[in-house]
Structure formats: C-alpha cells, structure tokens
C-alpha positions as CSV (number, residue, x, y, z in Angstrom):
1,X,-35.7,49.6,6.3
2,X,-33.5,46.6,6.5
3,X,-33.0,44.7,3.1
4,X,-34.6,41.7,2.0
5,X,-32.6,38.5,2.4
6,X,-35.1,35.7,1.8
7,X,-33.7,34.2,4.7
8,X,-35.9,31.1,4.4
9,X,-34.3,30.1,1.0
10,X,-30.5,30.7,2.6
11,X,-31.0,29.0,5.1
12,X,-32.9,25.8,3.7
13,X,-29.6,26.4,1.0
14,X,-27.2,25.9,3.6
15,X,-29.0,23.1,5.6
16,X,-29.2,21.4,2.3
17,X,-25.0,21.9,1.9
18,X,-24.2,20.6,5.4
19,X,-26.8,17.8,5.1
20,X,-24.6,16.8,2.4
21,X,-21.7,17.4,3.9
22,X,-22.8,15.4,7.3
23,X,-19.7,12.5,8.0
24,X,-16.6,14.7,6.7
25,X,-14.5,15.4,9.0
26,X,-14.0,19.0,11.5
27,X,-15.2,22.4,10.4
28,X,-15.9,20.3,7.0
29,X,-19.1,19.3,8.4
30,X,-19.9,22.0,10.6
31,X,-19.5,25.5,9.1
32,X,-21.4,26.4,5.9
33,X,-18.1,28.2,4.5
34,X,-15.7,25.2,4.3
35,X,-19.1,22.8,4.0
36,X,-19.7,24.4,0.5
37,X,-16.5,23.9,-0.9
38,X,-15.9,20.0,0.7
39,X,-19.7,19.2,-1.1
40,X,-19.1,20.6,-4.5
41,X,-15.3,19.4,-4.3
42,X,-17.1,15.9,-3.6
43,X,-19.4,16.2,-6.3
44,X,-16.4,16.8,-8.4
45,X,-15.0,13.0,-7.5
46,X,-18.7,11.8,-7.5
47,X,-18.7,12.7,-11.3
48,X,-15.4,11.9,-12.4
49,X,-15.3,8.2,-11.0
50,X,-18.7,7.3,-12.3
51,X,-17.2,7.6,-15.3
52,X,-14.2,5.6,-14.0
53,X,-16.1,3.2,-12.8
54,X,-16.8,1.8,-16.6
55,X,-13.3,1.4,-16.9
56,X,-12.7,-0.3,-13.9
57,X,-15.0,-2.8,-14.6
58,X,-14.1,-3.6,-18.3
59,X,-10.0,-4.0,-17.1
60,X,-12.2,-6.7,-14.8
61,X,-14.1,-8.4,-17.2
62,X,-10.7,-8.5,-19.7
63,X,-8.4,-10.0,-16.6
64,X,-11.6,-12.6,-15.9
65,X,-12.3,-13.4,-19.4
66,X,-8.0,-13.5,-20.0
67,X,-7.6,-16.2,-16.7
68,X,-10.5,-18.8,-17.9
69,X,-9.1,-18.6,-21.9
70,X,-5.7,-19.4,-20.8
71,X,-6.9,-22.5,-18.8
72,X,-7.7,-23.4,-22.2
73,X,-4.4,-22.7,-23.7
74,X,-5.3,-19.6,-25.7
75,X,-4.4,-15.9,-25.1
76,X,-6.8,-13.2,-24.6
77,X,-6.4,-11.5,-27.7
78,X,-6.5,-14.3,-30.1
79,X,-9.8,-15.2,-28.7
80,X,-11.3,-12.0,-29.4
81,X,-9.9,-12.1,-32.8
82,X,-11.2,-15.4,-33.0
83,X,-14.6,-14.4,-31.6
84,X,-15.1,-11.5,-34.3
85,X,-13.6,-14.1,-37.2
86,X,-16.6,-16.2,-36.1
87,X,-19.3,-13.3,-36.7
88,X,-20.3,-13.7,-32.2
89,X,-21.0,-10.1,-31.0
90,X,-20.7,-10.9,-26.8
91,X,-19.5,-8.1,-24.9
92,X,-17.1,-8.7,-22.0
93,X,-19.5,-8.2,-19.4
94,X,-21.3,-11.6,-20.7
95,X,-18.3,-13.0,-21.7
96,X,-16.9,-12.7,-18.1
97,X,-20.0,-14.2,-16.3
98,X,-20.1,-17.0,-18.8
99,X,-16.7,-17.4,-18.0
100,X,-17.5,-17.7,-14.1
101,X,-21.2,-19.1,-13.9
102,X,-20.9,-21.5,-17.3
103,X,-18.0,-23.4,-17.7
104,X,-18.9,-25.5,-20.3
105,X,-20.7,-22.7,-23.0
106,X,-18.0,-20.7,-22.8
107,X,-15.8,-23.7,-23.3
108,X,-18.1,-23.9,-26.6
109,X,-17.3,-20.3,-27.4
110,X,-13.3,-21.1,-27.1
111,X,-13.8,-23.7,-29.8
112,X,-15.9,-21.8,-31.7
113,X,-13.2,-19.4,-32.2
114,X,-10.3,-21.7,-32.5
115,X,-12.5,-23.0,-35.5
116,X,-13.0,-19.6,-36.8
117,X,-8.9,-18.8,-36.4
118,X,-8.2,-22.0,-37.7
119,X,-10.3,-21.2,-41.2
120,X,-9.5,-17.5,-41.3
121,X,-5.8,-18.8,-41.3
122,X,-6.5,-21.3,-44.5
123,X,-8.0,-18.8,-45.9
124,X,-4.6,-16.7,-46.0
C-alpha cells in the first residue's frame, strides 16, 4: 500500500508558491524548487522595506520642510527648536504638506517660532 501524501494540499501549496512567484525571471518562476526560495527571499525584502519605507518618507518630509524654511531665512533645526519652544506638537508629515499646499499658514508657523526663539533667548 502506497503512502499517503495528501497530494491535494501539496499541490494547491505549490500552485500557491509559483502564483507568487509569477513575473521573476527563468526557472524562478517555473520550478517549485527555486520558486520557494525566490518567494520567501522576496518576502524577506517585502518586510524589511516596509519598515524602510517610514524612513524614507520622514528624510522627505525633513528635506521638504528644510527647503520652504530656508526661503524664509531660517534653518531647519532652529525651527523645530522653535516649534517645541512655542508648545506646537505638528509632525513632519503636516508640516511638509503645509509647507507645499499652504504657503501662508506655514509662513504663520515660521513666525510663530521665531517669536518663541526670540523669548526663550531673553529668557537666558
């Protein structure tokens, strides 16, 4: 008597692999064997540059938000320091968009921490 495989479950297991595996290139997308390895390898990059993805973004936001301060005659870091000094939680995501989409209210926010230096310095 021959042994049990559960031959349906293997095979919907490696349909499933080269499914995912469909667009790489060669025996990468064609034999199970080399499939496996090229998916969970992928899966590998899938999970690690989610997670640089954030990163990427932020650097972004900072060069974005750095460019339209500047134009203003401040630096980057300054304006953050001003920004806390002046008790306004905005992370750089809005910061950046204000920065693109609203001129003028983020113009606001520059003077609002140039005031907020401008005391904290005084205050010294």
């Amino acid at each position: 008597m021959p042994r049990a495989t559960n031959s349906p479950a293997s095979r919907a297991r490696r349909k499933r692999t080269l499914l995912r595996a469909k667009g790489f290139r060669g025996f990468r997308s064609k034999l199970f064997r080399y499939a496996k390895d090229a998916v969970r390898k992928a899966m590998t990059y899938e999970y690690r540059d989610r997670k640089r993805r954030k990163g990427q973004f932020r650097r972004l936001w900072t060069q974005r938000i750095n460019a339209a301060v500047r134009a203003e005659g401040m630096t980057y870091s300054r304006f953050i320091e001003g920004l806390k000094a002046a008790n306004i939680e905005a992370d750089r995501k809005i910061l950046s968009d204000l920065a693109i989409t609203d001129a003028p209210a983020f113009s606001a926010l520059i003077a609002k921490a140039k005031q907020a230096l401008e005391a904290k310095a005084a205050s010294a």
